[in-house]
N, C-alpha and C positions, 0 to 999 in steps of 0.2 A: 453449678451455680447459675441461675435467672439473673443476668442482668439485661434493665433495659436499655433502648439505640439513645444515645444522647442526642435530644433535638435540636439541629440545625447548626449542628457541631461539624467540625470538619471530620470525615470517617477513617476507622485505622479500618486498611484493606490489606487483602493476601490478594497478591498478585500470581497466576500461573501461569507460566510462559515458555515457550518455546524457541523462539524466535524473540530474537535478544540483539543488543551490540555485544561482538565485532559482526556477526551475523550478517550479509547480506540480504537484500529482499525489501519490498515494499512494508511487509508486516511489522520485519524487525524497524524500522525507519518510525513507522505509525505509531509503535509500541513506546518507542524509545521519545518521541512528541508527546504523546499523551503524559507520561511519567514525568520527564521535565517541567512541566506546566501544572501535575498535579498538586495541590495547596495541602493536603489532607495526608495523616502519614500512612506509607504504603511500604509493605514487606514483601520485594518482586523474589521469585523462585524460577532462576533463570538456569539454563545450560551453562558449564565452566565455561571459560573464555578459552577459545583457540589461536588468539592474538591479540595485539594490543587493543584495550578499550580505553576509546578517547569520547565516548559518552560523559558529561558532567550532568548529575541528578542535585538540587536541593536538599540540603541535611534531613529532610521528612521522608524522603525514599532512600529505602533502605536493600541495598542489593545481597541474594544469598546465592551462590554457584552451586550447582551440585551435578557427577555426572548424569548424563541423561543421552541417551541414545533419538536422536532429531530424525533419524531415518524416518521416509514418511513409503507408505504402502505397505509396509511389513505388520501383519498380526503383532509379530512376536515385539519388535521395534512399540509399537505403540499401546502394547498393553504394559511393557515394562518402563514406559514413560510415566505411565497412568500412577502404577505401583510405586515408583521413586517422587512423582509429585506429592502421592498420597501421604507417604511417611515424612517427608517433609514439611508437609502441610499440619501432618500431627504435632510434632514436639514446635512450633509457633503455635498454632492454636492454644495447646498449655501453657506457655508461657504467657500471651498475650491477647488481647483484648481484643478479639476481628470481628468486626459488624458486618463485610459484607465480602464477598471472594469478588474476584476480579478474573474470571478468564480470559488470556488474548489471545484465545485461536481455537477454533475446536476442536483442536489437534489434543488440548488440554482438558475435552470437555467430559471425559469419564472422571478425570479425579476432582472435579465439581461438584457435579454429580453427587459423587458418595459422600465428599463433605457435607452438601446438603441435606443429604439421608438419614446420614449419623451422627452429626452435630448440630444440627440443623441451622448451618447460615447460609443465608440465598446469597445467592453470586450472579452477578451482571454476566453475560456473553459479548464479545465483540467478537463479529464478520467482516467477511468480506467479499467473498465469490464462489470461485469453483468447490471451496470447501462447503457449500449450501449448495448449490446446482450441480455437483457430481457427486451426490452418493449415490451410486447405484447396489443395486443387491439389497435383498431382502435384510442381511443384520448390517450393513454398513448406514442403511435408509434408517432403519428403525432406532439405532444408538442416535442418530444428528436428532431424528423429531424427540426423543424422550431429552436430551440434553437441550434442544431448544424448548420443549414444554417445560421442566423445569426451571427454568432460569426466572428469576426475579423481573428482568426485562432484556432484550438483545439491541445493541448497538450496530448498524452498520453502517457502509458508506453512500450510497445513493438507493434511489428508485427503483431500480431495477433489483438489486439486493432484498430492496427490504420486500416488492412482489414475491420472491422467491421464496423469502422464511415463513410468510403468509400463506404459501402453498403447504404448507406442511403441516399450518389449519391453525397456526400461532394467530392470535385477535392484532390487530395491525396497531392496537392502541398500546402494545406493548413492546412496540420498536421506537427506537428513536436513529435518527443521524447524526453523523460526527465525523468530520473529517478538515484536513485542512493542511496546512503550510506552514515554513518557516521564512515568512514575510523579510525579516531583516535579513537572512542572510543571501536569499535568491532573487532581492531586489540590488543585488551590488553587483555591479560591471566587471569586477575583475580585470587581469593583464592578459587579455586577450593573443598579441603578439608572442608574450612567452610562453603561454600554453598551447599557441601551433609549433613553438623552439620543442619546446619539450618532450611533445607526442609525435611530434614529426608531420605534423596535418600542414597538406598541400589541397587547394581546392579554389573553385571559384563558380558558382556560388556552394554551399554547404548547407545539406537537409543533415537533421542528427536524428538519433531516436537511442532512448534509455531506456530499455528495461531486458529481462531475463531472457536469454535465447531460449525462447521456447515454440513449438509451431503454433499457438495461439494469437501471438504478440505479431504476426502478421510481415514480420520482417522480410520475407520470401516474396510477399506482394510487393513491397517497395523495390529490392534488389528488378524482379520481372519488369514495373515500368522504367528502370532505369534505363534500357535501350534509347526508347523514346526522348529521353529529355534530356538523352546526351547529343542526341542530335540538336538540341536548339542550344544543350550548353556543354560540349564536348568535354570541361574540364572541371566539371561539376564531382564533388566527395560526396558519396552517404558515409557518416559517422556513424556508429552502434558503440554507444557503450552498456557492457553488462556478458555475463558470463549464460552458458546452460548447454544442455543435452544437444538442441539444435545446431549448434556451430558446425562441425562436417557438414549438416545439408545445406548451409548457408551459405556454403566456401566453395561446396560442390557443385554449388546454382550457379553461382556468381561466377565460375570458370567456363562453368558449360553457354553461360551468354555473355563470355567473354569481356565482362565487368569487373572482373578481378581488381585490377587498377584503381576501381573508382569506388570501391569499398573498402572501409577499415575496421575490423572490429577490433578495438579497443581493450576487450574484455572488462573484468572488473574494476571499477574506478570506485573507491570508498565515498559514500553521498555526502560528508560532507568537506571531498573535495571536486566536486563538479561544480560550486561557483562559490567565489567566496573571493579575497581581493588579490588571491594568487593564480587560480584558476578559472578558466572563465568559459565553460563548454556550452553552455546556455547561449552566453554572450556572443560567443565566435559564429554558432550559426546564422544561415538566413530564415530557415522555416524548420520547423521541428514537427515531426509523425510519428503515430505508431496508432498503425494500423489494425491493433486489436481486434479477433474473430471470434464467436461461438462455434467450441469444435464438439458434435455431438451434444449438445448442451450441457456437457461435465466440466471443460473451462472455457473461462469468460472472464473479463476485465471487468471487477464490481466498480472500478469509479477511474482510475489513472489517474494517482497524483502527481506525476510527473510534466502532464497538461499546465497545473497551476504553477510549476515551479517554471515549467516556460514561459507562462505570463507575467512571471511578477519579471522575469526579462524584455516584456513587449516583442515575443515571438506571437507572431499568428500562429495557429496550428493544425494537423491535418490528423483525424481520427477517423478510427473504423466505426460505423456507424451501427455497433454490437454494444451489449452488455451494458456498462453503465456509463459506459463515454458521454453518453448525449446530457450528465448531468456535469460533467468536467470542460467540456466542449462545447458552446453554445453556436447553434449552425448560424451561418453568415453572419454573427456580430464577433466572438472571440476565436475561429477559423470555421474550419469546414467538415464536414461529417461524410463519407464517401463508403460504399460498397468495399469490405475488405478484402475481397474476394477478386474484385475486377482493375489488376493494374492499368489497365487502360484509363480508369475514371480516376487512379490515384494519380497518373501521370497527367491528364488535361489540367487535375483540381492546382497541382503544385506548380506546373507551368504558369498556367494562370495567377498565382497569386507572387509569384515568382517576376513578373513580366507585369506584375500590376503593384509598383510599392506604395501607392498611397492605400491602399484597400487592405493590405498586409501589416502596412504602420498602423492603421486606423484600430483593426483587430487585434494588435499584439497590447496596442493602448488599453482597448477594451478588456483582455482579459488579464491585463496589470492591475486596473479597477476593480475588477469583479472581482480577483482574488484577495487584496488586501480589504474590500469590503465583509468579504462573507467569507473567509477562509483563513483565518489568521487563528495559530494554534492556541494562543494562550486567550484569548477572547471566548472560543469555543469551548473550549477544555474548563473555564472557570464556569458557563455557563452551564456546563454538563454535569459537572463538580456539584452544583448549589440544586442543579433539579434533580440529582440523583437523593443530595442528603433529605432534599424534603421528602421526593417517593419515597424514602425508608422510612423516616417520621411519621410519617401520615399513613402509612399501613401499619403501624404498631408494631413494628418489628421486636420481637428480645431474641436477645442472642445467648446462645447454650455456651458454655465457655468449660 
């Protein structure tokens, strides 16, 4: 049965997803923003929950679990994800009315794909980084360009992202950006005092940095110039919170330059409780980094939202001057953009701004403004919401059902 898109109606979507709550990760975070905010009903196809989920969605998003193997680099892993989205995506499709797929990771983008093939409804792409800028190998290259030339249109986070899907010979008039914050909860102070009781954080002053221990995320630079900047401030913490592969080398640095002491890795801390009016990790520190690298050009930071969740704290901040930082990071107004490679430039940048608090106030002020200006989730997400249903309108979509 032909029916046509209903014009300028709010859209029922199939969502395919990988990267979900309870799920750690920048994605699952991003994924699970977008869906609260979406106005339009949406039937998400998530992974079962391996723990509690304290995500709360709107009566119009409708959540379905099913197993699904998330391993990521296995053939076998990702083509039996494809397979399990696929037949899930079937018996909704029969049942229900879907104008447009919604992929959140290309991790999901073969069983797009073939809905598109065979049922023919076009599906949005949302990106974000190293999954665009490391497919290397002749079929890992060729699967990303045919799932980005198919797509209806691709969503991702900065500048630098969107350069990247354009390499792949996508017309740029077919990308849009979309990113942003949860304004109201990482503008709250929190009880500072009882989240150093808590975690046990002794320090004076305190740099922090959140995100994945991975060798990209540049954590290894900061631990390096900590020598330095203990000598101007002997009793100084680096905070890390976030889990990954890299922790032995980060533990094994940090002992071999005898900084052990003045490191804590935290491990996994759930996002939303890093600030909120019981916790206050944002709030407790003085300056917040992460020093994000291009490693062999296969990962890279498409944007760090993490940047904005420290400004709407009024932290200045210290980025690596790779990837899409420079669109999260505005150099000398909202912090500072530095060589991630060279601890020595990280250690001047930090001292400096550390040893300078009108210029560090000024900058955390600033990038509190700019985020709640231009980065506010449900602002973005409706405006994205309303230019999607018109693209679908206005190219005459009908949907095969």
């Amino acid at each position: 049965m032909i029916l046509p898109l209903r014009k300028m109606q709010a859209t029922n979507s199939l969502v395919l997803t990988q990267d979900f709550p309870p799920l750690p990760g920048g994605v699952s975070v991003y994924v699970e923003n977008l869906y609260k905010n979406w106005t339009g009903r949406a039937i998400i196809v998530a992974p079962e929950s391996t723990g509690p989920v304290k995500a709360l969605f709107p009566p119009n998003i409708i959540v379905k679990r099913l197993p699904m193997d998330v391993t990521r680099g296995s053939l076998k892993s990702y083509l039996g994800r494809q397979i399990a989205l696929y037949k899930a995506s079937l018996s909704i499709i029969k049942k229900e009315r879907i104008d447009v797929v919604q992929c959140a990771h290309m991790a999901s983008g073969l069983a797009a794909l073939m809905i598109k093939k065979i049922h023919s409804i076009p599906y949005v792409l949302y990106t974000y980084g190293s999954e665009i800028t490391g497919q290397l190998g002749i079929i890992r290259y060729s699967l990303a360009k045919s799932v980005l030339k198919n797509a209806f249109c691709v969503v991702t986070m900065s500048e630098f992202t969107k350069r990247a899907i354009v390499r792949y010979g996508i017309d740029r008039k077919k990308v849009r950006l979309l990113v942003g914050v949860e304004v109201d909860r990482f503008s709250r102070i929190g009880d500072i005092e009882a989240t150093k009781k808590k975690y046990d954080i002794k320090g004076n002053p305190i740099i922090l940095t959140v995100a994945r221990l991975m060798e990209h995320k540049g954590i290894d630079t900061v631990i390096k110039a900590l020598p330095e900047m203990l000598r101007k401030y002997p009793d100084m913490l680096y905070l890390v919170i976030g889990e990954g592969p890299y922790r032995g080398t980060l533990e094994k640095l940090s002992k071999r330059l005898s900084v052990e002491d003045h490191v804590k890795l935290l491990g996994n801390i759930p996002h939303d409780r890093l600030q909120d009016e019981t916790e206050a990790f944002y709030s407790l520190c003085d300056l917040f980094l992460m020093i994000s690298r291009n490693i062999n050009d296969i990962e890279a930071e498409g944007f760090g939202l993490v940047f904005l969740e420290a400004g709407l704290s009024k932290k200045a901040a210290i980025g690596g001057n790779s990837g899409g930082i420079g669109d999260a990071v505005i150099n000398g107004v909202t912090g500072k953009l530095v060589d991630p490679n060279d601890p020595e430039e990280v250690s001047k940048c930090a001292l400096s701004l550390l040893e300078n608090q009108n210029i560090a106030k000024m900058m955390g002020e600033n990038g509190y403004k700019r985020a709640v200006r231009f980065f506010d989730w449900g602002t973005n997400v409706r405006n994205w919401e309303k230019e999607l249903n018109t693209l679908l309108s206005s190219k005459g979509k009908r949907i095969t059902t």
